[in-house]
N, CA, C and O atoms as a printed pandas DataFrame, in Angstrom:
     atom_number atom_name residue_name chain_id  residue_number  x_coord  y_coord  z_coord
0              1         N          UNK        A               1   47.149   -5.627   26.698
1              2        CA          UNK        A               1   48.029   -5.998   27.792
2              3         C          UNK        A               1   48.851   -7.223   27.386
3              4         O          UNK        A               1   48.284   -8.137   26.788
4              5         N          UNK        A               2   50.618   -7.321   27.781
5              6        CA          UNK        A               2   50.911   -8.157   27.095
6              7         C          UNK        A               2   50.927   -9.293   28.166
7              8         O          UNK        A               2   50.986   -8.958   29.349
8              9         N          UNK        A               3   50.874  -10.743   27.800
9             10        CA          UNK        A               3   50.470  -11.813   28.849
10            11         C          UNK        A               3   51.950  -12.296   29.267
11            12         O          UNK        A               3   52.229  -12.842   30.334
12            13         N          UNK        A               4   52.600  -12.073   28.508
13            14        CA          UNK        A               4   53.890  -13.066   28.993
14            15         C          UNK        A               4   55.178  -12.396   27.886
15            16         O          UNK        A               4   55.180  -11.295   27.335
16            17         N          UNK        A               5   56.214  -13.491   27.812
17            18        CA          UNK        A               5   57.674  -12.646   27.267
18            19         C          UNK        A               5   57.693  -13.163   25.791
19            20         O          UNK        A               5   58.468  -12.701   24.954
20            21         N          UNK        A               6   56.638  -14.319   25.485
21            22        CA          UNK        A               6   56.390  -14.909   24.203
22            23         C          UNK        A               6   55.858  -13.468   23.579
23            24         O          UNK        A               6   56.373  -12.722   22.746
24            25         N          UNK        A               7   54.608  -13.378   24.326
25            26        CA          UNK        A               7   53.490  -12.575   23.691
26            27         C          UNK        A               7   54.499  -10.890   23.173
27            28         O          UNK        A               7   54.614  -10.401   22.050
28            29         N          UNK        A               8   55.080  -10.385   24.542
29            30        CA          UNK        A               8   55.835   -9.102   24.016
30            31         C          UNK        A               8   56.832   -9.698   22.926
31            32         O          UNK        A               8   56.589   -9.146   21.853
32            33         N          UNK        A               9   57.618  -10.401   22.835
33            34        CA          UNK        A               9   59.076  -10.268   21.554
34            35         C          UNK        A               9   57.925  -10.792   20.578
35            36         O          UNK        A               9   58.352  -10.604   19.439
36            37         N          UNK        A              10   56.903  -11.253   20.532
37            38        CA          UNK        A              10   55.816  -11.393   19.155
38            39         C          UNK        A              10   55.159   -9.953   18.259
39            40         O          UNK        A              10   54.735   -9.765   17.119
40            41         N          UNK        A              11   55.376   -9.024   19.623
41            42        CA          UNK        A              11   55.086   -7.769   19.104
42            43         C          UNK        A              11   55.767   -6.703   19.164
43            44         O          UNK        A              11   55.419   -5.641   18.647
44            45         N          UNK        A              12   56.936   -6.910   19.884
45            46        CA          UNK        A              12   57.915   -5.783   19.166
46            47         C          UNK        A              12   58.260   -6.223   17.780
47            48         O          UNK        A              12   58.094   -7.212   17.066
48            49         N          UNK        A              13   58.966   -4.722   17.706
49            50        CA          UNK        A              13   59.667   -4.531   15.872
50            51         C          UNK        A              13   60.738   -5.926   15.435
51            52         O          UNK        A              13   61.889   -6.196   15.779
52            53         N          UNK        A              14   59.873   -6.542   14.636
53            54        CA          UNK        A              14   60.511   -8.106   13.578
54            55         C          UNK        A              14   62.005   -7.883   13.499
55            56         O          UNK        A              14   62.681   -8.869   13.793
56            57         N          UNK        A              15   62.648   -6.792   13.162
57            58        CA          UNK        A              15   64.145   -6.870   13.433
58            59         C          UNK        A              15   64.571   -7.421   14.863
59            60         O          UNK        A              15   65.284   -8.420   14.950
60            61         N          UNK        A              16   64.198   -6.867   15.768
61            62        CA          UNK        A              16   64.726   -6.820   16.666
62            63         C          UNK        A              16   64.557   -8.457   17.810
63            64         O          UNK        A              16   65.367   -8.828   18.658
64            65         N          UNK        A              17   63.132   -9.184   17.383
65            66        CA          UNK        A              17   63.026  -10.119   17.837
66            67         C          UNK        A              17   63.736  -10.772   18.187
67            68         O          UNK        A              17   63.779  -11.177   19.349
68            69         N          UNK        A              18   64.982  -11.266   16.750
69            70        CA          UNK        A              18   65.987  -12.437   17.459
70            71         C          UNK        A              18   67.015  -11.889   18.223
71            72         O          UNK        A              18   67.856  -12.746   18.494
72            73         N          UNK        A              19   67.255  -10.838   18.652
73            74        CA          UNK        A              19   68.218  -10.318   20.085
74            75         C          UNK        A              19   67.230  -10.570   20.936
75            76         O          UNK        A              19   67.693  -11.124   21.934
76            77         N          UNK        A              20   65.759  -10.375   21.015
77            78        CA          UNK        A              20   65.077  -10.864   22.386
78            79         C          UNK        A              20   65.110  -12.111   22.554
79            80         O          UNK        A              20   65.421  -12.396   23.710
80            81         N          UNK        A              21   64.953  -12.842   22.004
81            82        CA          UNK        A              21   64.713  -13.975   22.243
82            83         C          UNK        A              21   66.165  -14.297   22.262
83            84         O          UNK        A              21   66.171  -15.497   22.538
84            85         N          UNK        A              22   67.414  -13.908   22.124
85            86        CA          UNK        A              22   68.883  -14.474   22.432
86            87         C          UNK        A              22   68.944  -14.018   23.687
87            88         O          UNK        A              22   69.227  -14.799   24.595
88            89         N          UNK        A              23   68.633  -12.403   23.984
89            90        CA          UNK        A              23   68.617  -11.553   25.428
90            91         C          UNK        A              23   67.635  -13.231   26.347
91            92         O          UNK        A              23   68.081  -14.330   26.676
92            93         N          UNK        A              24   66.888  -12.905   26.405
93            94        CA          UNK        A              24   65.828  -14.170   26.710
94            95         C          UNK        A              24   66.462  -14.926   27.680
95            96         O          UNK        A              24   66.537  -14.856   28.907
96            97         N          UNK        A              25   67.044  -15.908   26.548
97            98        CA          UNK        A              25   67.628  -17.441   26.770
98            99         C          UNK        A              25   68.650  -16.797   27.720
99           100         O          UNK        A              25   68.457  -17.232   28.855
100          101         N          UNK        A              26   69.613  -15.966   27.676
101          102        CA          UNK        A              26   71.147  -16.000   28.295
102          103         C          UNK        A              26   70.592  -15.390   29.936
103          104         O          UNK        A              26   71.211  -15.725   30.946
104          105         N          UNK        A              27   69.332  -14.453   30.008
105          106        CA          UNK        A              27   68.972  -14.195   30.991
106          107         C          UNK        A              27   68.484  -15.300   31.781
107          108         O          UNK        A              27   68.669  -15.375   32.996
108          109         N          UNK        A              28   67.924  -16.071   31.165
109          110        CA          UNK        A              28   67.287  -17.358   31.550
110          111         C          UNK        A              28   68.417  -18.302   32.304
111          112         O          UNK        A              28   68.300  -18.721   33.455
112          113         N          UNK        A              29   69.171  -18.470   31.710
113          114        CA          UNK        A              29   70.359  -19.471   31.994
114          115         C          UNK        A              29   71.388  -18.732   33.268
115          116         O          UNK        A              29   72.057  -19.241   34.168
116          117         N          UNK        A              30   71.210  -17.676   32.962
117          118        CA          UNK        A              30   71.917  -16.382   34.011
118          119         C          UNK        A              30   71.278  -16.979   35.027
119          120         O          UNK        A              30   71.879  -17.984   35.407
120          121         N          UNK        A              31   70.455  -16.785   35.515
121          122        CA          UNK        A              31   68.866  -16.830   36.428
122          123         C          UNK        A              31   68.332  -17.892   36.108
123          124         O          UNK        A              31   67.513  -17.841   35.190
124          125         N          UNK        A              32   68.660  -19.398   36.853
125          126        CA          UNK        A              32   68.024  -20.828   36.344
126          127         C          UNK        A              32   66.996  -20.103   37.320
127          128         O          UNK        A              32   66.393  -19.178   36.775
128          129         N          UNK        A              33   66.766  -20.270   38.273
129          130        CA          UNK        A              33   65.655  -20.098   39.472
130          131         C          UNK        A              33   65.079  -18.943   39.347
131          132         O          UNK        A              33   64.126  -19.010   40.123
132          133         N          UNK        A              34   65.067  -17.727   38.754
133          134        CA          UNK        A              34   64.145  -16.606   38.336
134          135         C          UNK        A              34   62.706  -17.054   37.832
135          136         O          UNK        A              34   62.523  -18.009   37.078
136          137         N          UNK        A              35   61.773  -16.287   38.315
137          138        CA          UNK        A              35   60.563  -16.260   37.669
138          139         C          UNK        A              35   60.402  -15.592   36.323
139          140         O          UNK        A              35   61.263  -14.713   36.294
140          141         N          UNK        A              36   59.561  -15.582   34.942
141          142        CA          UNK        A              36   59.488  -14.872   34.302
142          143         C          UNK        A              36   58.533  -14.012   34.144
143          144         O          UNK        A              36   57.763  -14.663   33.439
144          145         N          UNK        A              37   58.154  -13.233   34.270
145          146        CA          UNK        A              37   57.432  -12.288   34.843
146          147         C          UNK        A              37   56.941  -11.285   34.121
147          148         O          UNK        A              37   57.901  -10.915   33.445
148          149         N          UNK        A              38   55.755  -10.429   33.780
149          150        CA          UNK        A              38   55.420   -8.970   32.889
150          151         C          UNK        A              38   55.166   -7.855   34.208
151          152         O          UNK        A              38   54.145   -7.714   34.881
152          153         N          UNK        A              39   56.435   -7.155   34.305
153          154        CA          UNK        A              39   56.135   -5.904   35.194
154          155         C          UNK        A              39   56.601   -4.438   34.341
155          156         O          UNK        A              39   57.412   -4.012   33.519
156          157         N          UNK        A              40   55.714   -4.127   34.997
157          158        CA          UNK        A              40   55.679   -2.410   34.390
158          159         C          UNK        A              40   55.702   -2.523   32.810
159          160         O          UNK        A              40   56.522   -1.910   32.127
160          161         N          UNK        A              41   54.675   -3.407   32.262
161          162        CA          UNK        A              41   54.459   -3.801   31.099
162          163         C          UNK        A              41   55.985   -4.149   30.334
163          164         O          UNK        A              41   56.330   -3.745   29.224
164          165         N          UNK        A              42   56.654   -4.883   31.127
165          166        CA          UNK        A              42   57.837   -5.048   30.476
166          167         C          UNK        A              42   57.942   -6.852   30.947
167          168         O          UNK        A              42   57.447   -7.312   31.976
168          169         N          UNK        A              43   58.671   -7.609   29.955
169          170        CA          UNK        A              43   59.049   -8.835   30.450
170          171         C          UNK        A              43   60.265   -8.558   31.473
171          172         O          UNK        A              43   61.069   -7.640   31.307
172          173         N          UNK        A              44   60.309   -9.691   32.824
173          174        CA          UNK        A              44   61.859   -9.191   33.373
174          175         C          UNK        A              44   61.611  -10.815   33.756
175          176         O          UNK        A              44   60.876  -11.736   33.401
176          177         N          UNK        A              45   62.952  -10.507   34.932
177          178        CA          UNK        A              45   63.038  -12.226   35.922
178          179         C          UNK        A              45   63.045  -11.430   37.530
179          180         O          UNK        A              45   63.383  -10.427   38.158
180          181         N          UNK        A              46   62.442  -12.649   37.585
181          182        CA          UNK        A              46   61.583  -12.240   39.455
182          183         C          UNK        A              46   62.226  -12.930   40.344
183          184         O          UNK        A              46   62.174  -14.106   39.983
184          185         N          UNK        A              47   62.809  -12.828   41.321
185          186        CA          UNK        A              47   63.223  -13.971   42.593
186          187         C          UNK        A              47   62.874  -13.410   43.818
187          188         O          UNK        A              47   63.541  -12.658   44.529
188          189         N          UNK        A              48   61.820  -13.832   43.976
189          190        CA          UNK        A              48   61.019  -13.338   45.143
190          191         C          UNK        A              48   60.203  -12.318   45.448
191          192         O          UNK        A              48   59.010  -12.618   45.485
192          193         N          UNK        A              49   60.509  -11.116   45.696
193          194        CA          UNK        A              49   59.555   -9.959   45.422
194          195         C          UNK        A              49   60.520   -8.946   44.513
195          196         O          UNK        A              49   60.034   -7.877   44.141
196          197         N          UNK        A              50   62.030   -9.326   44.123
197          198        CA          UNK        A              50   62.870   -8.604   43.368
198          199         C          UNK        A              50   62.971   -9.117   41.947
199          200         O          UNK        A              50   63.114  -10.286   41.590
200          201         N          UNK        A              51   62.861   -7.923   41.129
201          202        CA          UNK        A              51   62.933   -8.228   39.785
202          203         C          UNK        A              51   64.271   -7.525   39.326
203          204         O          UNK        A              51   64.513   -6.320   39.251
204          205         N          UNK        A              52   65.140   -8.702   39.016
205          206        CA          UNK        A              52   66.805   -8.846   38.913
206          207         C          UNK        A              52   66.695   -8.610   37.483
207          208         O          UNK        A              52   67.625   -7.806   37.421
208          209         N          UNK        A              53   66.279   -8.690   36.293
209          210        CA          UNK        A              53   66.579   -7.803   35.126
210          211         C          UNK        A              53   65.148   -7.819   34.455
211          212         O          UNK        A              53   64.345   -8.733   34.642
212          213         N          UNK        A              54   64.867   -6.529   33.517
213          214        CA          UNK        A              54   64.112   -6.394   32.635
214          215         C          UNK        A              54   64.866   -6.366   31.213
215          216         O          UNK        A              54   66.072   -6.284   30.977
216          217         N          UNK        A              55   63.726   -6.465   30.308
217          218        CA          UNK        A              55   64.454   -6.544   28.356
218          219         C          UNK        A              55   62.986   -5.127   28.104
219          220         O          UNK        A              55   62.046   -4.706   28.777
220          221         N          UNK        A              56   63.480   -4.898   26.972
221          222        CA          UNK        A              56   62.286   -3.707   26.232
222          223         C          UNK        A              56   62.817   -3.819   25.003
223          224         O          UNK        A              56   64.010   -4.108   24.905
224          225         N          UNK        A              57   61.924   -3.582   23.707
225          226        CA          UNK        A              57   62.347   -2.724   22.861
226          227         C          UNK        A              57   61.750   -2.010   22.192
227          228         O          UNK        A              57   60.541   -2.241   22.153
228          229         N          UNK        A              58   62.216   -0.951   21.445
229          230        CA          UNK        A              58   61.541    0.308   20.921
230          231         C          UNK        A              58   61.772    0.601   19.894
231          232         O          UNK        A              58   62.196   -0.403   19.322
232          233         N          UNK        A              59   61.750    1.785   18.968
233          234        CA          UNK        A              59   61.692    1.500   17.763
234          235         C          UNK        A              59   62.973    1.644   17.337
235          236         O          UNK        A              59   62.970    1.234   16.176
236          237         N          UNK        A              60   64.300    2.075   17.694
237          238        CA          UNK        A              60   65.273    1.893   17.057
238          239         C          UNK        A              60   66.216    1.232   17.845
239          240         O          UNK        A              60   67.248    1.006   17.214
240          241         N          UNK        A              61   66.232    0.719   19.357
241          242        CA          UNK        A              61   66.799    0.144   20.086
242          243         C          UNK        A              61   65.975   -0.901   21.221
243          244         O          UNK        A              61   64.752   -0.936   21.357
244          245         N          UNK        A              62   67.098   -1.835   22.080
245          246        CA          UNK        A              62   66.456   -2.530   22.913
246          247         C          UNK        A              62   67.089   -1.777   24.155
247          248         O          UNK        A              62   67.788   -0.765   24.103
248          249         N          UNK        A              63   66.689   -2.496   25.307
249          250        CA          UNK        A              63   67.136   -2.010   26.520
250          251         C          UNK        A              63   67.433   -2.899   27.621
251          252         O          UNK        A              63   66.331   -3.245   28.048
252          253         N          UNK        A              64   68.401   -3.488   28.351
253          254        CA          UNK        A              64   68.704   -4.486   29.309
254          255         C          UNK        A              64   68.733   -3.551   30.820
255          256         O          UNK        A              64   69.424   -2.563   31.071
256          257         N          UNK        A              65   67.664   -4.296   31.751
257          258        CA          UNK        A              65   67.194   -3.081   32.869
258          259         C          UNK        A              65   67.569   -4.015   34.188
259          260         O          UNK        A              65   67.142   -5.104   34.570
260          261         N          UNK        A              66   68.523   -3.132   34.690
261          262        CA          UNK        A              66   69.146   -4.184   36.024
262          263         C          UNK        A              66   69.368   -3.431   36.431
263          264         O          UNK        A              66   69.150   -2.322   35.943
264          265         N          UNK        A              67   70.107   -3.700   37.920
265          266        CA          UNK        A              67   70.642   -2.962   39.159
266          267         C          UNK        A              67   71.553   -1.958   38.520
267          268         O          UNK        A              67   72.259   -2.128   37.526
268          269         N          UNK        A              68   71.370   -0.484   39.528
269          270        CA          UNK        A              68   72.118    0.363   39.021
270          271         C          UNK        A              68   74.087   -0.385   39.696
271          272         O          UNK        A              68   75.160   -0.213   39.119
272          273         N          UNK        A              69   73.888   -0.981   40.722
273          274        CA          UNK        A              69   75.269   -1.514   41.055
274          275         C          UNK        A              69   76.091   -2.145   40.001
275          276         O          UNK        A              69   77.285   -1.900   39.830
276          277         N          UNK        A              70   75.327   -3.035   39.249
277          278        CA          UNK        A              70   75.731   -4.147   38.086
278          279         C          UNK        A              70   76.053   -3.859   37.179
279          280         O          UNK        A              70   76.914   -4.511   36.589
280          281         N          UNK        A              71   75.227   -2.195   36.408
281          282        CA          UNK        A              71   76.033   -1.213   35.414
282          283         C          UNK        A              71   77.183   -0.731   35.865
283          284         O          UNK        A              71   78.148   -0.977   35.141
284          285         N          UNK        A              72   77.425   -0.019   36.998
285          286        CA          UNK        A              72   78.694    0.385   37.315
286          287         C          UNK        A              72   79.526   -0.461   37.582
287          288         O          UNK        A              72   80.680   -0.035   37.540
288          289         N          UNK        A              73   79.376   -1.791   37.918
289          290        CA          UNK        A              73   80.817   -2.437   37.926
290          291         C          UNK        A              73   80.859   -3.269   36.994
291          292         O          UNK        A              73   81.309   -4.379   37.277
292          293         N          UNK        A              74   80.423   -3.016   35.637
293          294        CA          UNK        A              74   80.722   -3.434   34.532
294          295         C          UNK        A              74   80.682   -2.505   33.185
295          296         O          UNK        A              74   80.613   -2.922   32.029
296          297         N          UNK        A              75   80.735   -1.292   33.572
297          298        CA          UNK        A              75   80.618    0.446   32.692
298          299         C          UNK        A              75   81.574    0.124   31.913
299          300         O          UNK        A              75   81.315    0.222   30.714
300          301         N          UNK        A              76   83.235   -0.448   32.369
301          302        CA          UNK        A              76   84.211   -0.606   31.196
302          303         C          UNK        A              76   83.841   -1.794   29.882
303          304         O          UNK        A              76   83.898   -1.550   28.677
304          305         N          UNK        A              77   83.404   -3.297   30.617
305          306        CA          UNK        A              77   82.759   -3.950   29.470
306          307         C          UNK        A              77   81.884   -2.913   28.673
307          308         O          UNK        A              77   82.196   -2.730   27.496
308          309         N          UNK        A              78   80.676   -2.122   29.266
309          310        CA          UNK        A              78   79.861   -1.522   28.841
310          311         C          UNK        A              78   80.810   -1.334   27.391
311          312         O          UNK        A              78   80.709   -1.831   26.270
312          313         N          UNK        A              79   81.676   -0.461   27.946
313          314        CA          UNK        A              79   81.865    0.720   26.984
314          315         C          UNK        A              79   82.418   -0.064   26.494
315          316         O          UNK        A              79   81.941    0.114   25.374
316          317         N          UNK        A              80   83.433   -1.275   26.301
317          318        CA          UNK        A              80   84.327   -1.356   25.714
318          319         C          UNK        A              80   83.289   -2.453   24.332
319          320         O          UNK        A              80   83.755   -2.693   23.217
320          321         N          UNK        A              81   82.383   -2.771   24.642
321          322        CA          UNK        A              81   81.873   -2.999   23.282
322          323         C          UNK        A              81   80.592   -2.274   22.746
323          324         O          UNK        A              81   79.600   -2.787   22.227
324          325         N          UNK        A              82   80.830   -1.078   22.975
325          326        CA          UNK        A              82   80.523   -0.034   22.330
326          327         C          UNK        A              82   78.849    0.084   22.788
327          328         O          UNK        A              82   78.006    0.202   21.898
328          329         N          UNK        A              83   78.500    0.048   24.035
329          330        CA          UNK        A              83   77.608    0.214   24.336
330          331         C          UNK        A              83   76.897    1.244   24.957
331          332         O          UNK        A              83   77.480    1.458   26.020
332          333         N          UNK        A              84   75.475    2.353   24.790
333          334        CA          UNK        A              84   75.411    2.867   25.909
334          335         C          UNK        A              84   74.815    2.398   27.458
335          336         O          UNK        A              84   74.177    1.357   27.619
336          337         N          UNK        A              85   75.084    3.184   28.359
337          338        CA          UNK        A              85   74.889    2.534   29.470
338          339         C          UNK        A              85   73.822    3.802   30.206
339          340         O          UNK        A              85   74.182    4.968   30.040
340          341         N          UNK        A              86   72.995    3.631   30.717
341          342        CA          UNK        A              86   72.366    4.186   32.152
342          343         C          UNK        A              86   72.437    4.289   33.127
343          344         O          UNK        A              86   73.582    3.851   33.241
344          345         N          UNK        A              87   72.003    4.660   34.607
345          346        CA          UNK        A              87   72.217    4.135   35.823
346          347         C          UNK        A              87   71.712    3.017   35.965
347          348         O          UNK        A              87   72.145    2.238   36.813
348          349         N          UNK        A              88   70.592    2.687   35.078
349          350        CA          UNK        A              88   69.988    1.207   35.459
350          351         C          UNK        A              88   69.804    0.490   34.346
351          352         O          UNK        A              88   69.051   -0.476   34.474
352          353         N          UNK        A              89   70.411    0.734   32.976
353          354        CA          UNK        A              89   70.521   -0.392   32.009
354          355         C          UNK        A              89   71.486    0.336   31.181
355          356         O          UNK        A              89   72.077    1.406   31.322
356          357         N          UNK        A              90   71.454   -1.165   29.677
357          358        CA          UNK        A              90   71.890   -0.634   29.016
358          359         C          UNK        A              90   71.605   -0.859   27.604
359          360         O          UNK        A              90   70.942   -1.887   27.461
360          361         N          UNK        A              91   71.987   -0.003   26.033
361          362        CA          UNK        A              91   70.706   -0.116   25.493
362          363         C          UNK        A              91   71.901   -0.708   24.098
363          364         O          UNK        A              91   72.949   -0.189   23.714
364          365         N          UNK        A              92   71.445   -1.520   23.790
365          366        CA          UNK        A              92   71.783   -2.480   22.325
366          367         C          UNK        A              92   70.769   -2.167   21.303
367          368         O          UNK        A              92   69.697   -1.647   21.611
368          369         N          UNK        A              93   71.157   -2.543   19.822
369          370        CA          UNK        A              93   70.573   -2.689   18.905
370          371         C          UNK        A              93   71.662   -3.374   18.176
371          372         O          UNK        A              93   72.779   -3.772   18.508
372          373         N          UNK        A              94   70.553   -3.395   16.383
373          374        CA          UNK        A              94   71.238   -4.805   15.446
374          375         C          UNK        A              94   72.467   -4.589   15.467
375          376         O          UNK        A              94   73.166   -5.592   15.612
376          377         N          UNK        A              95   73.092   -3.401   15.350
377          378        CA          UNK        A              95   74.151   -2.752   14.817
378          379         C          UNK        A              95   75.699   -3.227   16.077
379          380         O          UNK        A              95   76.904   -3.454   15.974
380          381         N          UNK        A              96   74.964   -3.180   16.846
381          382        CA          UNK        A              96   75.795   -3.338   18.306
382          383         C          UNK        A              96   74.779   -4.235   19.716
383          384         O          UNK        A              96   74.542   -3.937   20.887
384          385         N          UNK        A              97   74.403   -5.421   18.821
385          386        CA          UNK        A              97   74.460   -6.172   19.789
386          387         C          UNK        A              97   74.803   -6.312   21.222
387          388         O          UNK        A              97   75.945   -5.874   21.358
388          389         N          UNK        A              98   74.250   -6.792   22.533
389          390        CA          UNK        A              98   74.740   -6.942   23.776
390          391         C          UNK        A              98   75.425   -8.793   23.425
391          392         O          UNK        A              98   74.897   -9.791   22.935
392          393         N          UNK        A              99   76.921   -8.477   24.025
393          394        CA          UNK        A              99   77.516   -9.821   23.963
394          395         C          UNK        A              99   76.819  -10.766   25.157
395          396         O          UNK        A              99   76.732  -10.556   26.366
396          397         N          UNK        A             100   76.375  -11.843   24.375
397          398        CA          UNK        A             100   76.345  -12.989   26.248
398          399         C          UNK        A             100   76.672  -13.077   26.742
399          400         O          UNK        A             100   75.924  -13.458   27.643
400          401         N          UNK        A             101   77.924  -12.986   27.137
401          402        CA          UNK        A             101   79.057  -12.650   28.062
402          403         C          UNK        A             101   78.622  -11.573   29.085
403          404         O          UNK        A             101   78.252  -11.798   30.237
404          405         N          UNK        A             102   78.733  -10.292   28.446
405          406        CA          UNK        A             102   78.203   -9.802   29.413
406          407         C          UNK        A             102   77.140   -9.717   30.014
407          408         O          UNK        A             102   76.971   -9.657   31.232
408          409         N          UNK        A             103   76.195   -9.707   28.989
409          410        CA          UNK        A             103   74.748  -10.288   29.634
410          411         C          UNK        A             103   74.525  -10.536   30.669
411          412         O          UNK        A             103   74.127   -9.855   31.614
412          413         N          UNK        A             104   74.886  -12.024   30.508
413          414        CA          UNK        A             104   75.394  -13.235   32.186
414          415         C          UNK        A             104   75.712  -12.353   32.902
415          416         O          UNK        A             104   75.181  -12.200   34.002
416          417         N          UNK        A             105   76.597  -11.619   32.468
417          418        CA          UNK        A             105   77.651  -11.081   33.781
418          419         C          UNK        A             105   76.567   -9.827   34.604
419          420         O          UNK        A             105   76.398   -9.526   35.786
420          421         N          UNK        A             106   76.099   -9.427   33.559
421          422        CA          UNK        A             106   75.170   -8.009   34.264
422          423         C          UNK        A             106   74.088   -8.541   35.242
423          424         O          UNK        A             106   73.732   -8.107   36.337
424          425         N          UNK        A             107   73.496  -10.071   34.210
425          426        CA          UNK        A             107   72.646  -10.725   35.093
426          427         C          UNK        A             107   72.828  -10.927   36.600
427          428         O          UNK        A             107   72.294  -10.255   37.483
428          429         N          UNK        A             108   73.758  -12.075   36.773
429          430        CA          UNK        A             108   74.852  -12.139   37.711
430          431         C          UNK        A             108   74.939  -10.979   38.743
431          432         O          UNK        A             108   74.234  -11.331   39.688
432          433         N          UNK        A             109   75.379   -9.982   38.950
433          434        CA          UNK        A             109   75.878   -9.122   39.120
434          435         C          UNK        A             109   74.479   -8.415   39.842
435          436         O          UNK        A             109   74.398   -8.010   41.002
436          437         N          UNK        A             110   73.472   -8.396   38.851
437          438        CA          UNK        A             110   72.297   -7.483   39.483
438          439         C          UNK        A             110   71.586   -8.320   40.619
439          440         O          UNK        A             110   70.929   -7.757   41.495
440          441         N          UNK        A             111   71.753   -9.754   40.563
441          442        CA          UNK        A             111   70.853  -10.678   41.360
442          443         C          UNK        A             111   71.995  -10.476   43.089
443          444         O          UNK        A             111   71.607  -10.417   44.256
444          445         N          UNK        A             112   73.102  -10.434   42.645
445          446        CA          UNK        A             112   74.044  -10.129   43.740
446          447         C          UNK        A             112   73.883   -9.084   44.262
447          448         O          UNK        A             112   74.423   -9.036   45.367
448          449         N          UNK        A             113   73.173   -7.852   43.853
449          450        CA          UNK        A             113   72.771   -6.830   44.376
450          451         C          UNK        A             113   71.866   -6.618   45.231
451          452         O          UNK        A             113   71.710   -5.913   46.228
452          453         N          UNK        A             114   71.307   -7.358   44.656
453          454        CA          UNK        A             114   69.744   -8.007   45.643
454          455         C          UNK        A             114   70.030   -8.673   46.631
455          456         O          UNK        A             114   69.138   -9.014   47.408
456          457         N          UNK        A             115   71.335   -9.016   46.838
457          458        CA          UNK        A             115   71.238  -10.421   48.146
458          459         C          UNK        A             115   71.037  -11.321   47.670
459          460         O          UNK        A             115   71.471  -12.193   48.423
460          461         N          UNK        A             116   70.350  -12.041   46.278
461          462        CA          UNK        A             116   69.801  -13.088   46.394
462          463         C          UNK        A             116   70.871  -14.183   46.309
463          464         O          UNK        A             116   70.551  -15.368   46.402
């Protein structure tokens, strides 16, 4: 069971670490007042009983897990740096990085979904 967001980016795949830990920080700063949190065996950020984004990664990609609202009104950033997108995230690797920019912005965006 993983204890915290140290413990998971310690054990996902060594490539992929330093996008978590960049994903991490920009979510962090996105979300000063978020909790950090392990749900559904995933690290995310918590504000209250809502969890405004999750991170994952797997063996050939990562995954940024937010409001399905926050993907759709940002599907053109999505795409326009070459990303795929979901109804409720969207998925980066080394090759194609998620910019901080949008990051923030998805962050942003999903916590506004929530009301919070």
């Amino acid at each position: 069971m993983i204890a915290d967001h140290d413990a998971y980016i310690a054990e996902a795949p060594e490539d992929f670490r330093p996008l978590l830990v960049q994903l991490r920080a920009q979510l962090a700063s996105a979300l000063p007042d978020a909790e950090e949190v392990i749900a559904y065996k995933l690290p995310g950020f918590r504000i209250g009983q809502s969890i405004i984004a999750g991170y994952a990664a797997f063996s050939k990609q990562c995954g940024l897990y937010i409001s399905p609202s926050a993907v759709a009104s940002h599907a053109d950033e999505i795409a326009d740096a070459g990303l795929k997108s979901t109804k409720t995230g969207v998925t980066f690797s080394l090759s194609k990085p998620i910019p901080g920019e949008l990051a923030r912005k998805l962050a942003i965006a999903s916590r506004q979904a929530h009301d919070l």
